[in-house]
Steps between C-alpha positions, in 0.01 A plus 500: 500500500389664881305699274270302250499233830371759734271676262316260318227293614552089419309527169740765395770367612422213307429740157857591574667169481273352190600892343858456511555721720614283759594171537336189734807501671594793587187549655543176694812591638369836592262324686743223705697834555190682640435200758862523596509862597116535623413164593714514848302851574124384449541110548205413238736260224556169757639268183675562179591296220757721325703271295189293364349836415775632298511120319174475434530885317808368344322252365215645399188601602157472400447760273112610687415832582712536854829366292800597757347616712574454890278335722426348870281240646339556804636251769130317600340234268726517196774333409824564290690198406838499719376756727329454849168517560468628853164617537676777779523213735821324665334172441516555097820650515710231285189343318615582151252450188627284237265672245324826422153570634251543189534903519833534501513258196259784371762783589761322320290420187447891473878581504533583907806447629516356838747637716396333887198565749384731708433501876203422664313476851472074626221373289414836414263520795604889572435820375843627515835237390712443857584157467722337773665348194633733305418853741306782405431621154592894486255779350722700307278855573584438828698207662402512818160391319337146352492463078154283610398233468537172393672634207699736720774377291381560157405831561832638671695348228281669275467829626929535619529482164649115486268376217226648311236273638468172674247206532266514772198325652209606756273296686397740718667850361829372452540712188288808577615594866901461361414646214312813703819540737730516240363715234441223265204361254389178650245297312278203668366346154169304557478122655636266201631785353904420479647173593394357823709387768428305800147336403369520866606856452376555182182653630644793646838548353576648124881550367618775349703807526573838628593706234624907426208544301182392381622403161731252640249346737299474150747333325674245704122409614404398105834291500359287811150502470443193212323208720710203543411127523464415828435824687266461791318823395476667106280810395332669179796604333484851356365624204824687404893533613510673822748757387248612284345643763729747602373804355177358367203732617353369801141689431274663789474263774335497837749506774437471882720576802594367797713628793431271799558119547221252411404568876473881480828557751658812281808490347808778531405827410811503268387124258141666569630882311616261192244344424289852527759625291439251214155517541504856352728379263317259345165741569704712220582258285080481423448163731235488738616511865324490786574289869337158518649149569425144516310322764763291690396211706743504731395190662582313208809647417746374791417137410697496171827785555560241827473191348557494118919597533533358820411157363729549211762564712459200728460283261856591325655478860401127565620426154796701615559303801437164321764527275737625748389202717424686818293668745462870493742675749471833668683709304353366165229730479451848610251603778222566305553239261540256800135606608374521150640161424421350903077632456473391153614137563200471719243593211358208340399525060118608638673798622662559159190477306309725742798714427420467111091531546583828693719642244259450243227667682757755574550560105118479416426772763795752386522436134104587464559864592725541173163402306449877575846632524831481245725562788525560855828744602632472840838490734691181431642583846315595829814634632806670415839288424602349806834510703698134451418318785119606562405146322740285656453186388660329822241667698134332438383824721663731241308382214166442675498883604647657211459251206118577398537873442765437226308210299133604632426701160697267255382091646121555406610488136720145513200383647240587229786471286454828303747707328683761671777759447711723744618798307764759642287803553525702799748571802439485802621819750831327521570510123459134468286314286175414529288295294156503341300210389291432286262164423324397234278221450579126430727483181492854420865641526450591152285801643798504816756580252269764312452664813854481610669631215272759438598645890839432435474734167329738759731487790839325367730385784868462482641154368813591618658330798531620884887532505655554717285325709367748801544449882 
């Protein structure tokens, strides 16, 4: 079983079970068995739900394409029936949902089994998953090092080798930069794409995965992107499955590249070398490359990324704090979600919609250079994988000096709400991963996934876990 589990991505993991040649349940308990022996190491599984698991595979699951196999929700704006919903914050820490959210119901129907959640940084307002509630997530290529974040979680759990992917969301990189630190494929679909959460922060937030490869990220995206009545936000669905995409032949497109930060600053040599790196690459593979990038008006752009969460967030903490029947205390809230939460109760609904008129301008401005281009390649990260502790969360100071560096190349894209995908392509001179983006324009992972699988094809990266985990 430490074989087929450690070898095979989810979709061929999942072949394995519907083939016979293993069971739903075995694989299940390999999983619970997994979180019990590298769970305590890498801290990224905060919940489990072992014994409703194994009943529900008892029982019977849905025979969809994922049938058996196992599965995590990230801890932020999605519930699982009996299990907390936490958000990373103390102040959530016993508010359990009495139903599923609308894409885990989606999970289910495909055959996932749900095992728990994953960790992840208070409101995920942090690049890398620290919370004072649960402590640090662990990186398992190094452990002295951050998985990301906000789906630090998620992507420790899924590179130590604990499940073959997990759900994710990113309303400001939260699946790319994990996904970049950990060696993992981390998909931002488009806005409307997959289920929305929060509506307030539907705008800049998409759900979905990180994933071992880009096949996966295909898959479980077709079994959550059907619209559903009463989602703040829908989209042209796609003209085909996106599975089929995976190997289809992307033809010669027009490629630009980027290696600063919308405001020029450069970005470390070593996320700078990758993206050169897969520039030739894709020069080889007949596509026209050349550097070139969107004009970014960065005067527009702070309006939106500081306002669109942060008024999600506030608004679930005074429902919070009504139902509880209180004030807020001081230790309900981490530092910077005491400041995020303290300067956004002083914005009035004008604010919000200038927020919303910016973003759209924002969008316009961005999305017109990919009249010209297919897809622009650059860093998903400005900087190498941090040390835990660099973005403390209990220090506002922390995150104001080092924050922007890690979601500086990522944010632009929740904010025009294009699609976007991390893939695990380079190292940097420490022998850890480092990730290279690519983004594509409005609606068009079809040509994401192309493009993806045809690199991965080109320069295939181990699926198997870290483990033992180093440091």
């Amino acid at each position: 079983m430490e074989e087929l589990f450690d070898t095979r991505d989810m979709t061929g993991l999942a072949q394995a079970i519907s083939g016979g040649e293993v069971s739903a349940r075995e694989v299940v308990e390999f999983a619970l068995d997994r979180i019990a022996q590298r769970n305590p190491t890498v801290n990224a599984v905060v919940a489990t739900r072992a014994d409703e698991v194994r009943a529900e595979v008892d029982a019977g699951l849905p025979a969809g394409p994922l049938h058996g196999v196992p599965f995590a929700i990230k801890d932020l704006g999605a519930d699982v029936a009996g299990l907390p919903t936490t958000n990373g914050s103390r102040l959530f820490a016993d508010a359990t949902a009495t139903a599923d959210s609308p894409i885990v119901s989606a999970y289910r129907r495909a055959g996932l089994a749900v095992v728990g959640k994953t960790n992840t940084p208070e409101w995920g307002q942090n690049a890398s998953t620290e919370p004072a509630l649960f402590g640090p997530a662990r990186n398992p290529h190094d452990l002295d090092r951050s998985p990301g974040g906000s789906s630090g979680g998620a992507s420790a759990a899924v590179a130590a080798g604990i499940l073959p992917a997990a759900h994710a969301s990113d309303g400001g990189g939260s699946i790319r930069i994990p996904a970049a630190m950990t060696g993992l494929v981390g998909l931002k679909p488009s806005r409307g794409r997959t289920c929305a959460g929060n509506p307030l922060g539907a705008p800049l937030s998409v759900q979905h995965a990180v994933t071992r490869s880009v096949r996966d990220s295909a898959l479980l995206l077709d079994v959550v992107s059907a619209p559903r009545i009463g989602d703040p936000v829908t989209i042209v669905q796609p003209a085909r499955p996106y599975s089929e995409e995976v190997g289809a032949d992307p033809g010669m497109l027009t490629i630009a590249t980027m290696t600063c930060f919308p405001d020029g600053r450069p970005v470390h040599d070593d996320c700078a070398a990758a993206v050169e790196d897969i520039a030739t690459v894709l020069s080889g593979l007949g596509h026209r490359v050349a550097p070139g990038a969107p004009t970014f008006p960065l005067d527009d752009m702070a309006a939106p990324m500081s306002t669109g969460m942060a008024v999600s967030m506030t608004a679930s903490v005074d429902a919070r704090l009504a139902a509880l029947g209180r004030g807020l205390r001081d230790d309900d809230l981490e530092a910077v979600g005491r400041m995020i939460y303290e300067r956004t109760k002083k914005l009035s609904a004008a604010d919000f919609g200038v927020a919303l008129d910016k973003l759209a301008a924002v969008a316009g401005t961005v999305g017109a250079f990919f009249a010209d281009h297919d897809l622009l390649l650059l860093p998903t990260l400005g900087a190498l994988t941090p040390p835990l502790g660099l973005l403390d969360a209990g220090s506002v100071e922390a995150i104001w000096t080092h924050g922007a560096v890690y979601g500086g190349l990522t944010s632009p894209f929740n904010i025009t709400g294009q699609p976007a995908i991390s893939l695990p392509l380079g190292t940097d001179r420490d022998g850890m991963p480092v990730g290279v983006q690519l983004v594509a324009a409005f609606g068009r992972e079809d040509l994401l996934i192309r493009v993806a699988a045809q690199l991965e094809r080109e320069r295939p990266w181990p699926i198997t876990p870290v483990w033992p985990a180093r440091g």
